[in-house]
PyMOL Python script that loads the backbone (N, CA, C, O; Angstrom):
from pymol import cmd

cmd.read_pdbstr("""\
ATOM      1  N   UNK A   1      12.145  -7.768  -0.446  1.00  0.00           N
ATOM      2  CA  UNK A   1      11.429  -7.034  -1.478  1.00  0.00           C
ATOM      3  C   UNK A   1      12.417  -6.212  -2.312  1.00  0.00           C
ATOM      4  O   UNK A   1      13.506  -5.915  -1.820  1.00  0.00           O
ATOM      5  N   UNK A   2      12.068  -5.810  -3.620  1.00  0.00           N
ATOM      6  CA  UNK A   2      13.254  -5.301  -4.710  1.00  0.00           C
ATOM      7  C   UNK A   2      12.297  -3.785  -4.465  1.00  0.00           C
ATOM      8  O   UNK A   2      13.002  -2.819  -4.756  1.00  0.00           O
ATOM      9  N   UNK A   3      11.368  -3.514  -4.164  1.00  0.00           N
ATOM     10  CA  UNK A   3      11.132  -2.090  -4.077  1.00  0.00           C
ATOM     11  C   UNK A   3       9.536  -1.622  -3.604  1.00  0.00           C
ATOM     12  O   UNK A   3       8.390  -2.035  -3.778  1.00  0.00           O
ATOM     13  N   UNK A   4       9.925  -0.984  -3.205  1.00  0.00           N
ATOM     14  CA  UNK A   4       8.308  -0.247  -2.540  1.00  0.00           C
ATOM     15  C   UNK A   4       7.120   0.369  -3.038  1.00  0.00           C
ATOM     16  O   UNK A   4       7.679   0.957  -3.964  1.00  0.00           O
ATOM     17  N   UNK A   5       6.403   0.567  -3.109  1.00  0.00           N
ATOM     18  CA  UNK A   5       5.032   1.250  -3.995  1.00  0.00           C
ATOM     19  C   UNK A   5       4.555   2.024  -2.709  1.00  0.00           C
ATOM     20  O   UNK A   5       4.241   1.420  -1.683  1.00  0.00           O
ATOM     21  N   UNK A   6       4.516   3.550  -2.832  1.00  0.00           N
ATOM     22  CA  UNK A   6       4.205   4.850  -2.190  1.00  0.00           C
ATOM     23  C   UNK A   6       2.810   5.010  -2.710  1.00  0.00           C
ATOM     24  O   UNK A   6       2.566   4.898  -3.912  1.00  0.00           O
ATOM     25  N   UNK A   7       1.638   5.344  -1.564  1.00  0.00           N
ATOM     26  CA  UNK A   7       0.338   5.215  -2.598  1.00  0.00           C
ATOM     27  C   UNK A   7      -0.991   5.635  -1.556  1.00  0.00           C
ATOM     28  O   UNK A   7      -1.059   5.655  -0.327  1.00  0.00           O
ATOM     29  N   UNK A   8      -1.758   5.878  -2.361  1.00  0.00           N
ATOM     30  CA  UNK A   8      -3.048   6.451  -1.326  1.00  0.00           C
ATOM     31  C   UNK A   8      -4.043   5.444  -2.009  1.00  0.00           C
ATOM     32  O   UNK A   8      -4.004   4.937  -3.131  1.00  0.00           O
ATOM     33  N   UNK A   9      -4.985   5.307  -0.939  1.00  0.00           N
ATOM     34  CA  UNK A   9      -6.182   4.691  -1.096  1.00  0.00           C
ATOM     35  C   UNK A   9      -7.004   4.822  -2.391  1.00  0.00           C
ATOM     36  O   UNK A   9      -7.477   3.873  -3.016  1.00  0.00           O
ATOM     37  N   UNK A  10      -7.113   6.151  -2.716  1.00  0.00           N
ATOM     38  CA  UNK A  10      -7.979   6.985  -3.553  1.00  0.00           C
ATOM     39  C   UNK A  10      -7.062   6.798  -4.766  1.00  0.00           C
ATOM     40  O   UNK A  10      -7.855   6.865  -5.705  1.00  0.00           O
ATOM     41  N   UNK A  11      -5.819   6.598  -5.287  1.00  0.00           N
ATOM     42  CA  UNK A  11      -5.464   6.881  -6.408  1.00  0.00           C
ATOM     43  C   UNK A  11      -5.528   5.495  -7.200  1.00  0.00           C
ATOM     44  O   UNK A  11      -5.221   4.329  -6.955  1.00  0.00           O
ATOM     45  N   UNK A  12      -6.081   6.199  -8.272  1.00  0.00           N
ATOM     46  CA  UNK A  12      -6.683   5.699  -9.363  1.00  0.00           C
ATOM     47  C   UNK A  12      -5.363   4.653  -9.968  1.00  0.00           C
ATOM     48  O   UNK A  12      -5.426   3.424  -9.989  1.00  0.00           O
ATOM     49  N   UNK A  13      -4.066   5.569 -10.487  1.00  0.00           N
ATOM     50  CA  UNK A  13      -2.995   5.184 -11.137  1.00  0.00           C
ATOM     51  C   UNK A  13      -2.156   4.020 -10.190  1.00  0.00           C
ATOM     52  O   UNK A  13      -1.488   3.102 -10.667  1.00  0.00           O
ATOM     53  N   UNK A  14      -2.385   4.324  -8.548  1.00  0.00           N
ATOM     54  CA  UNK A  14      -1.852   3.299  -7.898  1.00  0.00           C
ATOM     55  C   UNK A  14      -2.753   1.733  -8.133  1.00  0.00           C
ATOM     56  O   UNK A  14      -2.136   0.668  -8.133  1.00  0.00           O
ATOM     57  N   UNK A  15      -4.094   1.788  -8.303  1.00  0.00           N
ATOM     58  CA  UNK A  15      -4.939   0.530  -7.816  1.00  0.00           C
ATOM     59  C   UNK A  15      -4.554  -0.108  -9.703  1.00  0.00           C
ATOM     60  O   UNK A  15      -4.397  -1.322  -9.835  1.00  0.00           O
ATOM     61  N   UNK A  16      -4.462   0.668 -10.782  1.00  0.00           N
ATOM     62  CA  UNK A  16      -3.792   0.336 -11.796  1.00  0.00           C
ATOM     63  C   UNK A  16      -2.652  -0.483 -11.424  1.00  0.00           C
ATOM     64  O   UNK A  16      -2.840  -1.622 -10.997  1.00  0.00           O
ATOM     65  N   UNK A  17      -1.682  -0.081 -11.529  1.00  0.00           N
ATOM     66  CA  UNK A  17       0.038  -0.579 -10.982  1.00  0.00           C
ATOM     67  C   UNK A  17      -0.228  -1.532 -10.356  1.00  0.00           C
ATOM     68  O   UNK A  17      -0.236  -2.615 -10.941  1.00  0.00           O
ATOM     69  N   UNK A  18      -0.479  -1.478  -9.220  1.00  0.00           N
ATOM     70  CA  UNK A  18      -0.737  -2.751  -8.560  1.00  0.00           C
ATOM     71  C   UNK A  18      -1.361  -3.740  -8.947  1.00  0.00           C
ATOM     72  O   UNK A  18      -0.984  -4.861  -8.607  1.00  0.00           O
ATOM     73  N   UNK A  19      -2.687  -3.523  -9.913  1.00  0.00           N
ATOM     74  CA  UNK A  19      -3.294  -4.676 -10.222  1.00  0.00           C
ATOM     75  C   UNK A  19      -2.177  -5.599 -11.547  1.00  0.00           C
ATOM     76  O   UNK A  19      -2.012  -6.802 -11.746  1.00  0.00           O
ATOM     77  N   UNK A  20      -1.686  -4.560 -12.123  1.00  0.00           N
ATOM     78  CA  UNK A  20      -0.616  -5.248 -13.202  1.00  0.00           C
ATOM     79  C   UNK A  20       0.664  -5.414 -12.641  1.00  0.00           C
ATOM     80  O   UNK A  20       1.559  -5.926 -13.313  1.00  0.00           O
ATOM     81  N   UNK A  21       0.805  -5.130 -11.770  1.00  0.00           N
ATOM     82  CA  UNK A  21       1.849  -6.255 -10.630  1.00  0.00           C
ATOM     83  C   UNK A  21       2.051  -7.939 -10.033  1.00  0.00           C
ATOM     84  O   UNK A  21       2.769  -8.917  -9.830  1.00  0.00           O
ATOM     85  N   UNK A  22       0.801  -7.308  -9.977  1.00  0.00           N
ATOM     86  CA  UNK A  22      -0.177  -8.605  -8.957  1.00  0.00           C
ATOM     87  C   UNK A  22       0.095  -9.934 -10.289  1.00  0.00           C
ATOM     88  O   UNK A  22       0.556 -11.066 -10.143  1.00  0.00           O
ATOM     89  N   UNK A  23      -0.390  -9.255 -11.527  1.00  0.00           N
ATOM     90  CA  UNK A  23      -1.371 -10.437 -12.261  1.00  0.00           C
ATOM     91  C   UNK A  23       0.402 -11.177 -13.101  1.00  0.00           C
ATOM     92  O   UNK A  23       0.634 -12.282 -13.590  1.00  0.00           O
ATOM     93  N   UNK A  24       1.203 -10.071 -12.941  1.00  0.00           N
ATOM     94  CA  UNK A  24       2.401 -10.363 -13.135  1.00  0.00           C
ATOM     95  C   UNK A  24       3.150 -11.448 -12.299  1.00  0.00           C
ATOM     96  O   UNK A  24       3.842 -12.303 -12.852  1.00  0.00           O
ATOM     97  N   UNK A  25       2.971 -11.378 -10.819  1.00  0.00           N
ATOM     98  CA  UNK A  25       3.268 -12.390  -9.839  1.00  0.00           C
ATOM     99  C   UNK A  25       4.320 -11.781  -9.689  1.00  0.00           C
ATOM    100  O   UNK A  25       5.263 -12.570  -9.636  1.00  0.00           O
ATOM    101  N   UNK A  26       4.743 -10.291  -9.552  1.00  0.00           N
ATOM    102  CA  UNK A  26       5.194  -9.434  -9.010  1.00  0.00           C
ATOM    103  C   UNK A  26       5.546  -9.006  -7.336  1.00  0.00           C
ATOM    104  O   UNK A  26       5.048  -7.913  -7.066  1.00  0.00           O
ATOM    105  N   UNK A  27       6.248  -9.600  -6.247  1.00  0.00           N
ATOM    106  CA  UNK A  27       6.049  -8.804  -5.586  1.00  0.00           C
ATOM    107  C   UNK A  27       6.344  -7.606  -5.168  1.00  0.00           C
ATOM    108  O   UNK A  27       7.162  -7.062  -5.910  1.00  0.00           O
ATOM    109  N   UNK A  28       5.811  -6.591  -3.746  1.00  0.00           N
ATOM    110  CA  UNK A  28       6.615  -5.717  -3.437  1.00  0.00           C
ATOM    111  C   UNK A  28       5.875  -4.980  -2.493  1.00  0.00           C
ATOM    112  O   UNK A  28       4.694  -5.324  -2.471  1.00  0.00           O
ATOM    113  N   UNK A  29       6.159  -4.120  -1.740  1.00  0.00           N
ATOM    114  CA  UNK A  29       5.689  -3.280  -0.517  1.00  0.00           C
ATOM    115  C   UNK A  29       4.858  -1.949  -0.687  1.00  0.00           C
ATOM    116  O   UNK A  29       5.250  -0.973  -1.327  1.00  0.00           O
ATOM    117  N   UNK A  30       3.683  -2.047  -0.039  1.00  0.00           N
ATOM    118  CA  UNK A  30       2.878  -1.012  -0.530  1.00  0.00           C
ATOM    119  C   UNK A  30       2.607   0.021   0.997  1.00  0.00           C
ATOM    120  O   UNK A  30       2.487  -0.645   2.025  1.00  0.00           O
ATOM    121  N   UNK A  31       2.550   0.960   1.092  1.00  0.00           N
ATOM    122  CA  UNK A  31       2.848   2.074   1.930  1.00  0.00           C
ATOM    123  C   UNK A  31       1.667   3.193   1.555  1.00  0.00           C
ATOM    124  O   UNK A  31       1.732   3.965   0.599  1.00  0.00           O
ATOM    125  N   UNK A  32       0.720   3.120   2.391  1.00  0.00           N
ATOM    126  CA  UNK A  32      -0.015   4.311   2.844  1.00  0.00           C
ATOM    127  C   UNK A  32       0.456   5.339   3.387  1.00  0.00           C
ATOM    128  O   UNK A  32       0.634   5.396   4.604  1.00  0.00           O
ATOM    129  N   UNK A  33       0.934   7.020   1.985  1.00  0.00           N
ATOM    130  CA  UNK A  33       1.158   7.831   2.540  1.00  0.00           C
ATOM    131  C   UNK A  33       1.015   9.147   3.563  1.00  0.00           C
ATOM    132  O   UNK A  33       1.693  10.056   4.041  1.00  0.00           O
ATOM    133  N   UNK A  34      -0.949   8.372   3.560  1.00  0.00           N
ATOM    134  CA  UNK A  34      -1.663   9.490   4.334  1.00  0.00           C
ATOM    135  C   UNK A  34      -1.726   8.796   5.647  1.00  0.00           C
ATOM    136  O   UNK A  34      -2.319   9.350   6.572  1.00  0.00           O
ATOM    137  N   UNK A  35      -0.963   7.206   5.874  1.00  0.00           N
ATOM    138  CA  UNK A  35      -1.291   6.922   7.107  1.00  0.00           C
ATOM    139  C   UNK A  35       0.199   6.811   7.711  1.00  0.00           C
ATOM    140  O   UNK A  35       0.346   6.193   8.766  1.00  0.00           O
ATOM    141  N   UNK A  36       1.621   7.559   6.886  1.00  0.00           N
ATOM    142  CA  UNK A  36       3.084   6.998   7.500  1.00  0.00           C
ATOM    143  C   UNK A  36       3.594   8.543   6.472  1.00  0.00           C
ATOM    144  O   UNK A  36       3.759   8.812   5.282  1.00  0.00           O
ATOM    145  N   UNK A  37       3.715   9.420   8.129  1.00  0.00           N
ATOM    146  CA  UNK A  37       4.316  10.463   7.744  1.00  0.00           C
ATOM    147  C   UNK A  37       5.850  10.273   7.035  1.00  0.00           C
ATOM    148  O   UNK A  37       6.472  10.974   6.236  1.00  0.00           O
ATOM    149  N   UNK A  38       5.985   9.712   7.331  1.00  0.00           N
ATOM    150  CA  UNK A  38       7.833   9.640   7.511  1.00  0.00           C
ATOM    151  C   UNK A  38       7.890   8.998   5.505  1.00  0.00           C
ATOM    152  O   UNK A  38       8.691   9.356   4.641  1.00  0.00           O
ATOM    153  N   UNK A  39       6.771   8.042   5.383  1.00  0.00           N
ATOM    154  CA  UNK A  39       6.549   7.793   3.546  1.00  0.00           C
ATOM    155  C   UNK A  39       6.275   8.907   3.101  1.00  0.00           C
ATOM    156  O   UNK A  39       7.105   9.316   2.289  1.00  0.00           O
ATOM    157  N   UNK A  40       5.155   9.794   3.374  1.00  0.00           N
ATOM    158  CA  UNK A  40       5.352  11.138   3.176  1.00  0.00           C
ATOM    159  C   UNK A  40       6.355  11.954   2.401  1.00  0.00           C
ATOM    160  O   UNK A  40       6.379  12.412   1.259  1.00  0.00           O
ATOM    161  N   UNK A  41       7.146  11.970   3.398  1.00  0.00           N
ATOM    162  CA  UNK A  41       8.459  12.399   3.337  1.00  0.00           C
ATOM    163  C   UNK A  41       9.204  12.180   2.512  1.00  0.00           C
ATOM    164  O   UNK A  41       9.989  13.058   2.154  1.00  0.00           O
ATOM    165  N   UNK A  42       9.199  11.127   2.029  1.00  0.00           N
ATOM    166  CA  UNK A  42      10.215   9.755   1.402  1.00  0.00           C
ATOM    167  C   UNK A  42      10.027  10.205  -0.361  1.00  0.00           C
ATOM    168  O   UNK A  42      10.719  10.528  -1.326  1.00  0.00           O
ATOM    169  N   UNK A  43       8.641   9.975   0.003  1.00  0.00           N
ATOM    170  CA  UNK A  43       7.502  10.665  -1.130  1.00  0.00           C
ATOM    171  C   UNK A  43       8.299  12.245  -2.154  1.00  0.00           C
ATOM    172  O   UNK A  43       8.906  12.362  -3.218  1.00  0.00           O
ATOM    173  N   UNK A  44       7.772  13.298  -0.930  1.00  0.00           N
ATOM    174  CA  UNK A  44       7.957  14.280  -1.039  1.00  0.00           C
ATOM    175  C   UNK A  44       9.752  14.432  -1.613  1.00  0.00           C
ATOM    176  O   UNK A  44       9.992  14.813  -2.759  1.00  0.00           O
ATOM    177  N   UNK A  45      10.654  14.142  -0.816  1.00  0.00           N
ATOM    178  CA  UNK A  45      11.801  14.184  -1.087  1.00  0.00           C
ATOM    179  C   UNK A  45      12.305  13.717  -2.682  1.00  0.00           C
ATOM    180  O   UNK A  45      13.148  14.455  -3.192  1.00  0.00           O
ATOM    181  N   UNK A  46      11.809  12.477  -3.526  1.00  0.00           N
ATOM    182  CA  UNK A  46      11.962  11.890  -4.605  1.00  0.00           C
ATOM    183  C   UNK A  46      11.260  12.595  -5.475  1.00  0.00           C
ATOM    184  O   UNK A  46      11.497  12.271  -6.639  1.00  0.00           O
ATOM    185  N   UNK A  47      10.357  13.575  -5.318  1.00  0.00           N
ATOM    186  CA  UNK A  47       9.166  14.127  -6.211  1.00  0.00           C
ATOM    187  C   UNK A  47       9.411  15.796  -6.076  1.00  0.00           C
ATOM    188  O   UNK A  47       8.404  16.491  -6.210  1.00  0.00           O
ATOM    189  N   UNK A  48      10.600  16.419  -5.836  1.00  0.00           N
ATOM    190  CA  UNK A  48      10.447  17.830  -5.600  1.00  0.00           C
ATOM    191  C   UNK A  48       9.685  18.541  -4.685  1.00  0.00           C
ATOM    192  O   UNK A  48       9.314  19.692  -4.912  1.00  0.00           O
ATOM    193  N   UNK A  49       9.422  17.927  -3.653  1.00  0.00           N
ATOM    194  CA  UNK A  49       8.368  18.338  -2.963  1.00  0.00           C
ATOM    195  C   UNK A  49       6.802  17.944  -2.740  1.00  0.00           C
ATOM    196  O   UNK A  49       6.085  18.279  -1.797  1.00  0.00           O
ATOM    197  N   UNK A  50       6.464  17.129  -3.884  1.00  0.00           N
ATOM    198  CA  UNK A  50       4.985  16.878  -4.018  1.00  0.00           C
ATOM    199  C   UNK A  50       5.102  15.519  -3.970  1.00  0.00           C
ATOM    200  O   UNK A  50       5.903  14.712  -4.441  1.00  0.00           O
ATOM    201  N   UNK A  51       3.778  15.424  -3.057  1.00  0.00           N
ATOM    202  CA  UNK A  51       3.162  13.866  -2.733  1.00  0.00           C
ATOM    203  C   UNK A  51       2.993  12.793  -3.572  1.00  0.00           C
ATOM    204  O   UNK A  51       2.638  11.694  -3.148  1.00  0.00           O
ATOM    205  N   UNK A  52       3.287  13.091  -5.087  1.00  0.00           N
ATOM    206  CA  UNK A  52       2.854  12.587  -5.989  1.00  0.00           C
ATOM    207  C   UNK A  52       3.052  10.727  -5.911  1.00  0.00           C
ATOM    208  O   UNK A  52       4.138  10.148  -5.946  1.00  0.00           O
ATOM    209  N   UNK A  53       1.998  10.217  -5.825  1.00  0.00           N
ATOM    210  CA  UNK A  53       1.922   8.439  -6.088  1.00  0.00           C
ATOM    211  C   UNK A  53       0.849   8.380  -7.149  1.00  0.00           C
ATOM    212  O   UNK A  53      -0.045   9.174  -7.444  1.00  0.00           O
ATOM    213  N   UNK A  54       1.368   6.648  -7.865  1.00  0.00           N
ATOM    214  CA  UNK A  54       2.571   6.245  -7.168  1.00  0.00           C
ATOM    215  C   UNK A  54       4.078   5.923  -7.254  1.00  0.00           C
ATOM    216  O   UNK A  54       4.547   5.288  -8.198  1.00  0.00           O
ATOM    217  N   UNK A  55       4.735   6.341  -6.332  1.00  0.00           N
ATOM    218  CA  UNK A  55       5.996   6.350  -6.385  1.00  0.00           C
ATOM    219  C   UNK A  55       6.566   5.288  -5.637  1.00  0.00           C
ATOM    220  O   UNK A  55       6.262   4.941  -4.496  1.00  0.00           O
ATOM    221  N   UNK A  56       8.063   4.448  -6.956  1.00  0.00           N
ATOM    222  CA  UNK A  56       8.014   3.349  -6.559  1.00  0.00           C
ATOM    223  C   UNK A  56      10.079   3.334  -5.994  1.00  0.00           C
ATOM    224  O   UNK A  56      10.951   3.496  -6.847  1.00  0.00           O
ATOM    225  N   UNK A  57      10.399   3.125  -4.558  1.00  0.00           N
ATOM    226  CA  UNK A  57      11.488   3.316  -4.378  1.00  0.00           C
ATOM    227  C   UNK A  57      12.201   1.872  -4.368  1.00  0.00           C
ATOM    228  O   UNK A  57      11.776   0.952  -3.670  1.00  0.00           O
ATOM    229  N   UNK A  58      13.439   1.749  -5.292  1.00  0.00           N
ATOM    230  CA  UNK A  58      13.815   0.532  -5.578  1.00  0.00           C
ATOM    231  C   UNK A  58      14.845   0.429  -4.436  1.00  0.00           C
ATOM    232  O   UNK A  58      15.174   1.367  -3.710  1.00  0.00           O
ATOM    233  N   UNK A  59      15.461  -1.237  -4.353  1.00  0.00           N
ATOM    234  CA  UNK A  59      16.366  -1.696  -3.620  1.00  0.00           C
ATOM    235  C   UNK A  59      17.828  -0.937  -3.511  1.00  0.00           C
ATOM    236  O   UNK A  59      18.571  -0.832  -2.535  1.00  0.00           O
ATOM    237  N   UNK A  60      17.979  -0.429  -4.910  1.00  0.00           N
ATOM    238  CA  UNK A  60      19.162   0.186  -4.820  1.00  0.00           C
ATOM    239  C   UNK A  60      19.152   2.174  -4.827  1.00  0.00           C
ATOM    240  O   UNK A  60      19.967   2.954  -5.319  1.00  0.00           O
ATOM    241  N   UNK A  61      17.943   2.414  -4.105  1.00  0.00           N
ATOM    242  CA  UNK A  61      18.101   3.909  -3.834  1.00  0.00           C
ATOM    243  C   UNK A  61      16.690   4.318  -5.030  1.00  0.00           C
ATOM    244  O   UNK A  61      15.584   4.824  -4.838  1.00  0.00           O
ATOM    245  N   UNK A  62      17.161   3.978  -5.867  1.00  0.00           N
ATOM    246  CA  UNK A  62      16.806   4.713  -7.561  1.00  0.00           C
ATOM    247  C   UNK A  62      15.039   4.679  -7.075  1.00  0.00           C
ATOM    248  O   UNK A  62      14.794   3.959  -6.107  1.00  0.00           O
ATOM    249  N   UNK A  63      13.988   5.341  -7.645  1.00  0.00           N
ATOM    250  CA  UNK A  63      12.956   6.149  -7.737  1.00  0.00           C
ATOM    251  C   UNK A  63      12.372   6.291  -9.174  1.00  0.00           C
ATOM    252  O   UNK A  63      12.938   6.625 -10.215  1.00  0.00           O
ATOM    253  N   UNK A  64      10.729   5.847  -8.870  1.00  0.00           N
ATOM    254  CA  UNK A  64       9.982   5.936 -10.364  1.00  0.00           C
ATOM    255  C   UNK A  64       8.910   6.530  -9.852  1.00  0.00           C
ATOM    256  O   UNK A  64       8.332   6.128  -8.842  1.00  0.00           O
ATOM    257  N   UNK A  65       8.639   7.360 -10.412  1.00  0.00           N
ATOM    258  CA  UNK A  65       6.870   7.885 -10.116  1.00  0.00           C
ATOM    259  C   UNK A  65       6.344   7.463 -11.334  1.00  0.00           C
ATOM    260  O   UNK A  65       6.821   7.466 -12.469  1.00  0.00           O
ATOM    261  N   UNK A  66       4.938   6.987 -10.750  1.00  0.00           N
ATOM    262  CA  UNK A  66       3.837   6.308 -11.769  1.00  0.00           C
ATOM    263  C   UNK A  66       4.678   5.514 -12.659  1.00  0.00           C
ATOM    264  O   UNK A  66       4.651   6.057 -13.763  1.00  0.00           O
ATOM    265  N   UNK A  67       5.098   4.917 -12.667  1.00  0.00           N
ATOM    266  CA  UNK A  67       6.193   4.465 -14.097  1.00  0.00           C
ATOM    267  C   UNK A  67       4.599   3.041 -14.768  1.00  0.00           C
ATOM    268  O   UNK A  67       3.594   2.498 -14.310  1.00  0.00           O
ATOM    269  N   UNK A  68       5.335   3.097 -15.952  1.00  0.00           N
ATOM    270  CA  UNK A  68       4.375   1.914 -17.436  1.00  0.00           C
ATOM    271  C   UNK A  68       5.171   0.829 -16.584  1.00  0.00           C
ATOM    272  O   UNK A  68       6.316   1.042 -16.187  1.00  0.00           O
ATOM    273  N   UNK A  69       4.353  -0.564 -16.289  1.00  0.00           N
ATOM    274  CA  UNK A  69       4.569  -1.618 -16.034  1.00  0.00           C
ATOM    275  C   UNK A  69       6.380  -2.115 -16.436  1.00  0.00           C
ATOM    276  O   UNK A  69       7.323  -2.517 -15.755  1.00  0.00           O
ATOM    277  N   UNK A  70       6.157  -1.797 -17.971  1.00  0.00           N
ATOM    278  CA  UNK A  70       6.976  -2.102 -18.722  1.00  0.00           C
ATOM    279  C   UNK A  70       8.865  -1.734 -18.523  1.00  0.00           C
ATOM    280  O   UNK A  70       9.954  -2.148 -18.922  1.00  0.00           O
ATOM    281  N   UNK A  71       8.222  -0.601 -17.560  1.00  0.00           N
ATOM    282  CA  UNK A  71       9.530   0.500 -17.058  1.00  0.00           C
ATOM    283  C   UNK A  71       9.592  -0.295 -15.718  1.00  0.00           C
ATOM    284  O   UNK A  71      10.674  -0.117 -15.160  1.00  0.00           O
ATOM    285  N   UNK A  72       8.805  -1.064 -15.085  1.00  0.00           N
ATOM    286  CA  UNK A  72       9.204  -1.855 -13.787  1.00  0.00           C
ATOM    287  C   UNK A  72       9.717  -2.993 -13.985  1.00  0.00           C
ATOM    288  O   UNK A  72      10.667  -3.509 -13.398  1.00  0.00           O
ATOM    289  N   UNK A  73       9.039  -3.424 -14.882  1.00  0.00           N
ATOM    290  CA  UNK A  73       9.988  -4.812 -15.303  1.00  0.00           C
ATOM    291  C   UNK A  73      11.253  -4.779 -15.861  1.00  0.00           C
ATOM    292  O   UNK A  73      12.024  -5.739 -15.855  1.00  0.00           O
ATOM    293  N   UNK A  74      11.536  -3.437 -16.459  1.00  0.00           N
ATOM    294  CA  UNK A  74      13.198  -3.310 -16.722  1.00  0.00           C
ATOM    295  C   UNK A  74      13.861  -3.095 -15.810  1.00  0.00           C
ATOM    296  O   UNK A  74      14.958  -3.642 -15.697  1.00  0.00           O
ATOM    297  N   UNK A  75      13.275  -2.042 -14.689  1.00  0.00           N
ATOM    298  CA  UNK A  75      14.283  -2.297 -13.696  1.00  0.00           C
ATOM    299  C   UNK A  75      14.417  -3.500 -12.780  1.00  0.00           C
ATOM    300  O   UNK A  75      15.190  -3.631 -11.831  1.00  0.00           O
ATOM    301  N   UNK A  76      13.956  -3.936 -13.019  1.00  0.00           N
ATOM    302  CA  UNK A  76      13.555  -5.389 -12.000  1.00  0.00           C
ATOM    303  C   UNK A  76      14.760  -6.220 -12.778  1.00  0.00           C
ATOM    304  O   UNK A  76      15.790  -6.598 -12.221  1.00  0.00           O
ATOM    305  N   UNK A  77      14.482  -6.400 -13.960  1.00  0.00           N
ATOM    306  CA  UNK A  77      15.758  -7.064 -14.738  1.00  0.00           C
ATOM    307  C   UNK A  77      17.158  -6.577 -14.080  1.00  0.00           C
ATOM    308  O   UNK A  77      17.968  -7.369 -13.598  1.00  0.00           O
ATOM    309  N   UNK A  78      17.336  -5.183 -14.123  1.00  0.00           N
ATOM    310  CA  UNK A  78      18.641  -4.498 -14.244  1.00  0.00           C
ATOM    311  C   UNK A  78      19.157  -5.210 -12.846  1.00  0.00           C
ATOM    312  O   UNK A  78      20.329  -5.587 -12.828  1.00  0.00           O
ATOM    313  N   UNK A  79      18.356  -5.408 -11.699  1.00  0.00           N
ATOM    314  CA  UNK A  79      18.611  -5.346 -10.258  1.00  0.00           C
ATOM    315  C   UNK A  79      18.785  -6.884 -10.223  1.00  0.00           C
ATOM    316  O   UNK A  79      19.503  -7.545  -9.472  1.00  0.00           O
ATOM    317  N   UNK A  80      17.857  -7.350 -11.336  1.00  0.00           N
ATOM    318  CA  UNK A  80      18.579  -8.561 -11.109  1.00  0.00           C
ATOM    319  C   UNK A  80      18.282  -9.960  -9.865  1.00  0.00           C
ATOM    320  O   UNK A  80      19.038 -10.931  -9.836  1.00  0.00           O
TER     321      UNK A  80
END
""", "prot")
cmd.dss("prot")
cmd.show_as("cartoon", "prot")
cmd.util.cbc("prot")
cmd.orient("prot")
């Protein structure tokens, strides 16, 4: 996988993202942060402290919260 998707059940902006992932033929790893403390964390650490999803952690370290489709597919290019 080129990067992870940080995300709760309930959020609106995650079931977005994902669905324009999907229809993209996109893959990538999706992580329940209310059910994997340690994503939590992962979460929290990339976001100043706050839980905020969804947050998407790429292959090479680098970090997007909520990012426009458009901003995933560039990095997806860059990584190559």
């Amino acid at each position: 996988m080129t990067f992870t998707m940080y995300s709760t059940p309930w959020c609106g902006y995650c079931h977005r993202l994902k669905g324009q992932l999907q229809r993209e033929g996109i893959e990538f790893e999706t992580v329940d942060i209310e059910q994997d403390p340690a994503a939590a964390r992962i979460v929290m650490d990339v976001n100043g402290g706050n839980q905020t999803v969804p947050t998407l952690v790429f292959s090479d370290g680098s970090s997007m919260t909520n990012p426009p489709l458009a901003q995933v597919k560039e990095k997806l290019a860059e990584l190559g």
